[in-house]
DONUFI-389092 format. One record per residue (C-alpha): residue number from 1; residue in one letter; y, z, x. Coordinates in Angstrom, 3 decimals. Layout:
N
nr | rest | Y | Z | X
NUM | A | Y | Z | X;
...
***
This chain:
321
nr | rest | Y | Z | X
1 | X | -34.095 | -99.231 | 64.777;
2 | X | -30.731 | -100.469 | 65.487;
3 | X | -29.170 | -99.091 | 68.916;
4 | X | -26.390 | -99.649 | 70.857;
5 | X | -26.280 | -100.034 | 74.736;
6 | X | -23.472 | -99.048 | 77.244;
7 | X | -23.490 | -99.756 | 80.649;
8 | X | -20.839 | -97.592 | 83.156;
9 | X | -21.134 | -99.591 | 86.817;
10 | X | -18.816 | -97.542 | 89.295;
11 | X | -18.962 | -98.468 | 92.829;
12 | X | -20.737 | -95.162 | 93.903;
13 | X | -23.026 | -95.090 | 90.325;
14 | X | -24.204 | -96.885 | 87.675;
15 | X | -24.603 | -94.668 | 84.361;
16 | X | -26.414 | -96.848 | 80.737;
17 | X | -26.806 | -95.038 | 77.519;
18 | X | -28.672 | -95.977 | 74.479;
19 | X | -27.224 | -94.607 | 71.056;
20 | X | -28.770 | -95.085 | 67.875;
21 | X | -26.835 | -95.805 | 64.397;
22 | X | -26.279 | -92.339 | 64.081;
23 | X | -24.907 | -91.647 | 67.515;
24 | X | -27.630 | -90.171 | 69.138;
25 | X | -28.605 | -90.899 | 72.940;
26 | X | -31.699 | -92.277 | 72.713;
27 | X | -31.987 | -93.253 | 76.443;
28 | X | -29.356 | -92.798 | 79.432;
29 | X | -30.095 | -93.453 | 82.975;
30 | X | -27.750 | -92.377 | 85.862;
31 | X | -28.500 | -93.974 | 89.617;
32 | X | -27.003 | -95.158 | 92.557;
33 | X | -25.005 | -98.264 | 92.636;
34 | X | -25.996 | -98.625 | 96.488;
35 | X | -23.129 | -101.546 | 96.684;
36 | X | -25.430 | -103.775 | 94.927;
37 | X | -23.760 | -103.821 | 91.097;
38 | X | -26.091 | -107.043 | 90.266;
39 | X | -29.105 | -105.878 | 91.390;
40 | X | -28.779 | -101.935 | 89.781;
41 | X | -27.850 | -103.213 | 86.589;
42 | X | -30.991 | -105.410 | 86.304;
43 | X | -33.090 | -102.434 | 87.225;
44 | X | -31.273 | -100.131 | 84.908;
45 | X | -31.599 | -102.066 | 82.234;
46 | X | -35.687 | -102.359 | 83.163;
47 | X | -35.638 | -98.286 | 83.561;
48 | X | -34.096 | -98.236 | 80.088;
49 | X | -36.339 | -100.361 | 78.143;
50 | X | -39.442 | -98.164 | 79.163;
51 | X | -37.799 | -94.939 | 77.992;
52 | X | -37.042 | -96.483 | 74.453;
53 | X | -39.040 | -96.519 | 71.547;
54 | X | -41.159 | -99.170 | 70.134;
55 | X | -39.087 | -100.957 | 67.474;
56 | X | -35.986 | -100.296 | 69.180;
57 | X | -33.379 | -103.574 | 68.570;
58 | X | -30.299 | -103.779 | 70.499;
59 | X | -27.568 | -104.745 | 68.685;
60 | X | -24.774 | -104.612 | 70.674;
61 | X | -23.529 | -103.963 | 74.688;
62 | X | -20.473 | -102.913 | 76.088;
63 | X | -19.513 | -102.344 | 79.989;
64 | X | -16.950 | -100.248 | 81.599;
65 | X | -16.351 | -99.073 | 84.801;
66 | X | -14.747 | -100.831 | 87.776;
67 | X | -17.675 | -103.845 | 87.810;
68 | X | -17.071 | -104.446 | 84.152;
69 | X | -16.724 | -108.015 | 84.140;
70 | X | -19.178 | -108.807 | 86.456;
71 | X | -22.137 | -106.765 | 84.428;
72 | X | -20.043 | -108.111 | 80.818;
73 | X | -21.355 | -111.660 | 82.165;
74 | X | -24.948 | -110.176 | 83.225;
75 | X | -25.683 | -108.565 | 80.412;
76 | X | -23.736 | -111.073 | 77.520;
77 | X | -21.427 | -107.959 | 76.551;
78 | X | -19.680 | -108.175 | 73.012;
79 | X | -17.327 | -105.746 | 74.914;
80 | X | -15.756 | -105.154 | 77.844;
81 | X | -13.762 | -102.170 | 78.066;
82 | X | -11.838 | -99.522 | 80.952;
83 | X | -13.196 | -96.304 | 81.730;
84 | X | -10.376 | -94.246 | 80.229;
85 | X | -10.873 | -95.602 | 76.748;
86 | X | -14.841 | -94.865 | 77.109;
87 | X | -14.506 | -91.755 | 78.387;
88 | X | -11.979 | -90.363 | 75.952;
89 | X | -14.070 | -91.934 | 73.439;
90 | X | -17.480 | -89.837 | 74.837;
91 | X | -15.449 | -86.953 | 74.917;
92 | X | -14.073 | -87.155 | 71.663;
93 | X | -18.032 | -87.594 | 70.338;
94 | X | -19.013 | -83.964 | 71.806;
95 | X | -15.531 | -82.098 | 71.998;
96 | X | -13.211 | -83.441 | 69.018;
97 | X | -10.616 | -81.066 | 69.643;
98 | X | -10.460 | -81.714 | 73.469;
99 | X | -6.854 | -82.365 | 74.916;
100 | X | -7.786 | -82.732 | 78.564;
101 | X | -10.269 | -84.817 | 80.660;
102 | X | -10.956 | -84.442 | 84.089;
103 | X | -13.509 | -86.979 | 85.380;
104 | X | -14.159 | -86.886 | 88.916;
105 | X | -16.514 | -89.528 | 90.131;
106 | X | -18.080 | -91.096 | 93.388;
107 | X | -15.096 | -92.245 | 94.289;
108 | X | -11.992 | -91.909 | 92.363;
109 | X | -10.826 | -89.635 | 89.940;
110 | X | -9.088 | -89.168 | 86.306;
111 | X | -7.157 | -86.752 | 83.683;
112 | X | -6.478 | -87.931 | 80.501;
113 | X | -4.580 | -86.422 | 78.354;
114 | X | -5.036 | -86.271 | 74.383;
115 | X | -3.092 | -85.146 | 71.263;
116 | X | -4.585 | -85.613 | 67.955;
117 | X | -7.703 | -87.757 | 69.180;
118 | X | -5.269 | -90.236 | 70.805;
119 | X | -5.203 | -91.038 | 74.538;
120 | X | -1.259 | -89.868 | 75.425;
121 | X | -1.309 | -90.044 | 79.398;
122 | X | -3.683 | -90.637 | 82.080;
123 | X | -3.720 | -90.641 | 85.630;
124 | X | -6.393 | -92.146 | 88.340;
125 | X | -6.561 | -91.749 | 92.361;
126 | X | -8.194 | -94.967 | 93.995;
127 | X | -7.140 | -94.412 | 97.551;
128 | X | -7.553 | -90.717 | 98.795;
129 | X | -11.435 | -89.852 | 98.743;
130 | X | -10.225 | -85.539 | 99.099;
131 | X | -10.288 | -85.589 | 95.130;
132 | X | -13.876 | -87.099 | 95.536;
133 | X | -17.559 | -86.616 | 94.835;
134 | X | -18.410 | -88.925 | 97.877;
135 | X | -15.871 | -86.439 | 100.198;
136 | X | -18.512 | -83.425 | 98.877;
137 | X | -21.482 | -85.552 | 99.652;
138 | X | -19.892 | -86.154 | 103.390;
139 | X | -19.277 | -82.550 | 104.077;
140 | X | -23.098 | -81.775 | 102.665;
141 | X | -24.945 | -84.156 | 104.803;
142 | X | -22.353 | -82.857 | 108.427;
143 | X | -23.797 | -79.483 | 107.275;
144 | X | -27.311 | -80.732 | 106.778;
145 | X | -27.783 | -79.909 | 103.077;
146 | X | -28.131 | -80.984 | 99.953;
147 | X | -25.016 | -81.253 | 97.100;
148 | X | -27.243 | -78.627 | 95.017;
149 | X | -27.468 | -76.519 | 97.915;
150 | X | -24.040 | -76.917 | 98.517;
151 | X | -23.163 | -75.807 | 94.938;
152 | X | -25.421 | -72.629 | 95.037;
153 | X | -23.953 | -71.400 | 98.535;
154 | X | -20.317 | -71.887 | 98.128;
155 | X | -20.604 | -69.439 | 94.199;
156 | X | -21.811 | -66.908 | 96.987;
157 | X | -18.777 | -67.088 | 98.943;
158 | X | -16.982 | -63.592 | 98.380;
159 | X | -13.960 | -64.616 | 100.780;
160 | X | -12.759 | -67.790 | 100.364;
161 | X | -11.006 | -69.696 | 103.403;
162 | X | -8.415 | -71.468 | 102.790;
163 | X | -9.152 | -75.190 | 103.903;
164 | X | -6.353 | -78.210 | 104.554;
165 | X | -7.211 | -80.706 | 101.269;
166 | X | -4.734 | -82.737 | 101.272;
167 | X | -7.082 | -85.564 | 103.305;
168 | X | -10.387 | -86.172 | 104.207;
169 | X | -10.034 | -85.970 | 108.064;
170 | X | -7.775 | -82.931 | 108.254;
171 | X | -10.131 | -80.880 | 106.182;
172 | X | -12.498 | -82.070 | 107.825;
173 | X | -10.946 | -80.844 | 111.193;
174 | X | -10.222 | -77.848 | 109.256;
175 | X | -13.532 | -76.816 | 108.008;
176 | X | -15.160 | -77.197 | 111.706;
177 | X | -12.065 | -75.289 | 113.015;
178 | X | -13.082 | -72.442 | 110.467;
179 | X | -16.831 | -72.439 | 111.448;
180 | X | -15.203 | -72.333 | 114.799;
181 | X | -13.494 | -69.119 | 114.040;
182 | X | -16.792 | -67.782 | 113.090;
183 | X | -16.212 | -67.901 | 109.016;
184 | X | -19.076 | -67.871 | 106.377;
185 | X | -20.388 | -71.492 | 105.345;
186 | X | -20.290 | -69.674 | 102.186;
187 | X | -17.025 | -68.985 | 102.485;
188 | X | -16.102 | -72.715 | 104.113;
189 | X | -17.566 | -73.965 | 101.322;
190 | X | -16.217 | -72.421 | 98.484;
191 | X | -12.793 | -72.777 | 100.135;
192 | X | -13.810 | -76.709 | 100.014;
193 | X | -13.907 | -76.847 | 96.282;
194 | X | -10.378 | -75.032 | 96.159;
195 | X | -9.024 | -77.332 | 98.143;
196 | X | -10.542 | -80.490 | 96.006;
197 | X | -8.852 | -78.643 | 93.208;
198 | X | -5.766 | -78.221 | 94.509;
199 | X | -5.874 | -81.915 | 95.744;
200 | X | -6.939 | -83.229 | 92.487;
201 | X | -4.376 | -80.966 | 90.414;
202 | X | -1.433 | -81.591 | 92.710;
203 | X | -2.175 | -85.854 | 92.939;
204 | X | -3.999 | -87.080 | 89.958;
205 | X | -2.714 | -84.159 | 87.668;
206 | X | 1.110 | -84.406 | 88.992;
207 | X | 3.424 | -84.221 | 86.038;
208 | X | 0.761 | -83.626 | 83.334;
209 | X | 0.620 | -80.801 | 80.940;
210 | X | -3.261 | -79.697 | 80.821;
211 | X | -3.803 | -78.344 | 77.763;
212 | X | -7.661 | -76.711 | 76.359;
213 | X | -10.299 | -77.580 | 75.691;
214 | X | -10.441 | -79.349 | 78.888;
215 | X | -13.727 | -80.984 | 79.402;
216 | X | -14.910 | -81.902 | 82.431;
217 | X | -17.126 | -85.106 | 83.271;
218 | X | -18.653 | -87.095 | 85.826;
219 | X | -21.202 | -86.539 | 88.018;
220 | X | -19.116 | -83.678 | 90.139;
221 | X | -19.324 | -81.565 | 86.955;
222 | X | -22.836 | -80.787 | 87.768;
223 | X | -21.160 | -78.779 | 91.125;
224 | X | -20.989 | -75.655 | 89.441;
225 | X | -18.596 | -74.529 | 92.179;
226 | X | -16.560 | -76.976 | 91.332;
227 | X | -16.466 | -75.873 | 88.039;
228 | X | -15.598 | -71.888 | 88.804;
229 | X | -12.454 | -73.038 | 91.247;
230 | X | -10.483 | -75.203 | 88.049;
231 | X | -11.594 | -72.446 | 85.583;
232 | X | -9.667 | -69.918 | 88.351;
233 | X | -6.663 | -72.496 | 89.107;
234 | X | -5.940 | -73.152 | 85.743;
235 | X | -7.224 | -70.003 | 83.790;
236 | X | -9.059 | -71.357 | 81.185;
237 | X | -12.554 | -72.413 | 79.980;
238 | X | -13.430 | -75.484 | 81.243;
239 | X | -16.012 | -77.145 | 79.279;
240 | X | -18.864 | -79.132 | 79.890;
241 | X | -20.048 | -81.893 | 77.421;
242 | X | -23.946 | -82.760 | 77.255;
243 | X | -24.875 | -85.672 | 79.441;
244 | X | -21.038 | -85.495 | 81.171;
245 | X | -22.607 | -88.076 | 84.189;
246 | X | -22.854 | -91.003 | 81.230;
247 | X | -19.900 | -90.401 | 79.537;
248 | X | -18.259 | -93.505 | 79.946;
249 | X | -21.351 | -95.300 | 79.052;
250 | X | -21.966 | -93.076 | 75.948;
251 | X | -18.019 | -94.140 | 74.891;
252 | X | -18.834 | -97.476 | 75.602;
253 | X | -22.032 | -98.170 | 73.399;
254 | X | -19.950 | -96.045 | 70.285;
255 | X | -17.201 | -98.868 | 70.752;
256 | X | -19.762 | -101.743 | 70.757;
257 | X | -21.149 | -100.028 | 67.892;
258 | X | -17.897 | -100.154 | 65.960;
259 | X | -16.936 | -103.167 | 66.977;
260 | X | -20.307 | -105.399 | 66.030;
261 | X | -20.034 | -103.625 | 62.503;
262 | X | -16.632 | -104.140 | 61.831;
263 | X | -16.811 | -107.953 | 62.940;
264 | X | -20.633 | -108.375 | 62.338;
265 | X | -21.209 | -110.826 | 64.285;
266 | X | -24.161 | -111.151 | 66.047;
267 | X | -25.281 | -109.504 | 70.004;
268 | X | -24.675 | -111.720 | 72.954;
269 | X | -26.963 | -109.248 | 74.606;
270 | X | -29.376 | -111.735 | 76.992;
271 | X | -32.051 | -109.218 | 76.783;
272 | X | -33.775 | -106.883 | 79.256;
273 | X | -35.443 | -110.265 | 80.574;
274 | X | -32.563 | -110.739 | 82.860;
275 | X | -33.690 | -108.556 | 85.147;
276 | X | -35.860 | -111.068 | 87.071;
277 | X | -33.045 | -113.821 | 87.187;
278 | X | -31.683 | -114.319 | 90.758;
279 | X | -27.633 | -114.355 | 90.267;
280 | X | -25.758 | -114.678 | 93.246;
281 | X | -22.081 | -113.286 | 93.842;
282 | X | -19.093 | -114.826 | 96.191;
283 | X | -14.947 | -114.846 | 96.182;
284 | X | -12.428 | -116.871 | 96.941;
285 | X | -8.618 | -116.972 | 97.753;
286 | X | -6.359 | -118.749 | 95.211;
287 | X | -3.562 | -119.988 | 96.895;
288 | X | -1.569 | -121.437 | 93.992;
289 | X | 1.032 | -118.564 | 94.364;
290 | X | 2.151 | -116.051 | 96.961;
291 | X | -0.271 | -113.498 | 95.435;
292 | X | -3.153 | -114.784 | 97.059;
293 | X | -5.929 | -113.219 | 94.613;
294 | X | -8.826 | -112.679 | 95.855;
295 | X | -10.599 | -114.359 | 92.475;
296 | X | -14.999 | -113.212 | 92.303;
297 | X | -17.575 | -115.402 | 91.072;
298 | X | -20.527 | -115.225 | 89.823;
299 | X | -23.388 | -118.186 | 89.861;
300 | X | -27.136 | -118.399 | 88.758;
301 | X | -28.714 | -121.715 | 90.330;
302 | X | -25.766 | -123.249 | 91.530;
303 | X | -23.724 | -123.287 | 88.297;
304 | X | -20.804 | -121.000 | 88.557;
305 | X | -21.188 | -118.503 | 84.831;
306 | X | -17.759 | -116.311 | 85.410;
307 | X | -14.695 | -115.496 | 87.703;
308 | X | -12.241 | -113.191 | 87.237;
309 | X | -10.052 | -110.934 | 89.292;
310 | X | -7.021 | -113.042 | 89.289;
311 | X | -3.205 | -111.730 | 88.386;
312 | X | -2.654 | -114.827 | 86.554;
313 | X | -4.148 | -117.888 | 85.276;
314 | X | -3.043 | -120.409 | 88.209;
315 | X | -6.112 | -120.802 | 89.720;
316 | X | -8.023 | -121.816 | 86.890;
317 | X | -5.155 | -124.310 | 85.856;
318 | X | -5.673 | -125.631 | 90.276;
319 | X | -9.249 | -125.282 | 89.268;
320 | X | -8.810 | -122.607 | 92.002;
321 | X | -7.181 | -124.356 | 95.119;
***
């Protein structure tokens, strides 16, 4: 069986998907990153290969996701490709007449916007973690409970307060002010996911026209919450795909699939055998302009395979000095 791997590594969590021919998700896998890209994607990749099939040949791997080139090298990726492309590609798989993404991750956040199947606009947040899925987690663990639990308390919330979203510590300050005041953690809660809303809507989502279907992806879609306060702030269905969390891989492994047959040229893929090989990861400054990149590299046994992250190509014509 021919299949097709894509591998999403995100700095909160690392998402691979297995399609076959025919599109199908064979396999997917969706864990923690744990700051440890290298080592996740070689256990990934071991998860994977005992969920698939006897018979199963990969024929080609893409990456995405903001350690891209450092798991392309890993894995031998025929493709290397950003998030928004994969995940307007997923999307387009499950919802073809979708016009809006919002993917909220670990970490940072998106909306893309589409006309006719074509990626139009997008928009990301790097720096504010108010938008986030890691903020949520935060506010879970100060109020000793679980995400789920978090989810299932605040759709009981019949009150909403209104909290401060625009940052992580005045909400914060906010919500314990609230609790102060002797409000519901139902209601605290729920007035949480407005404000992440709000904050996504009025940052990431400034100056876009969100049009339905909007679909909504990432592992914060499972926050059903979530979910009920964009459906009320923007007054439409919001949508859902199947397997949301691997999106970006599942868009990734369709363009390594199109890509291999329209070139047909053979896999780099190393195999699921590099997950036992000992790779070890360092940076350096290049000083051969006033940009000062901070250029990563990635060795195996003393022999340097990749580097990447610079602006330019001066340091590899100073052989990085």
């Amino acid at each position: 069986m021919e299949a097709y791997l894509g591998i999403d590594v995100g700095s909160v969590t690392t998402k691979l998907a297995v399609l076959d021919k025919g599109s199908e998700v064979i396999a997917h896998l969706y864990m923690r990153t744990q700051g440890n890209p290298v080592a996740t994607v070689q256990r990934g990749l071991e998860q994977v290969r005992a969920e698939l099939p006897a018979g199963v040949e990969i024929c080609g791997v893409a990456t995405t996701g903001s350690a891209r080139y450092l798991a392309g090298v890993i894995v031998g990726a025929d493709l290397v490709k950003n998030e928004i492309t994969c995940h307007a590609v997923g999307a387009l798989s499950y919802v073809p007449e979708v016009q809006t993404i919002i993917e909220i991750g670990g970490q940072d956040s998106k909306i893309i916007i589409i006309k006719d199947g074509v990626v139009t606009d997008f928009g990301m947040n790097t720096v504010c973690a108010a938008g986030t899925g890691s903020f949520l987690d935060h506010q879970a663990e100060r109020l000793n409970m679980g995400i789920e639990d978090f989810s299932r308390r605040a759709l009981e919330s019949r009150t909403p307060v209104r909290i401060a979203g625009r940052c992580t510590v005045f909400a914060e300050s906010d919500m314990i002010h609230k609790q102060q005041m002797g409000h519901r953690i139902e209601d605290i809660l729920y007035g949480l996911c407005q404000a992440l809303v709000r904050n996504y809507l009025n940052n990431v989502g400034l100056g876009k026209e969100v049009r339905p279907p909007v679909a909504f992806q990432g592992g914060v879609a499972f926050n059903r919450a979530i979910v009920k306060a964009f459906q009320e702030e923007l007054h439409t269905e919001i949508v859902i795909p199947p397997r949301h969390e691997v999106m970006g891989a599942i868009g990734a492994a369709l363009l390594v699939r199109d890509e291999v047959s329209i070139s047909g040229r053979a896999s780099g893929f190393k195999g699921f055998g590099i997950s036992g090989i000992k790779y070890h990861t360092s940076s350096f400054e290049c000083k051969a302009c006033p940009n000062v990149c901070e250029i990563a590299q990635l060795s195996h046994e003393k022999k340097v395979l990749a580097r990447w992250g610079g602006r330019c190509d001066l340091w590899e014509r100073n052989q990085g000095n």
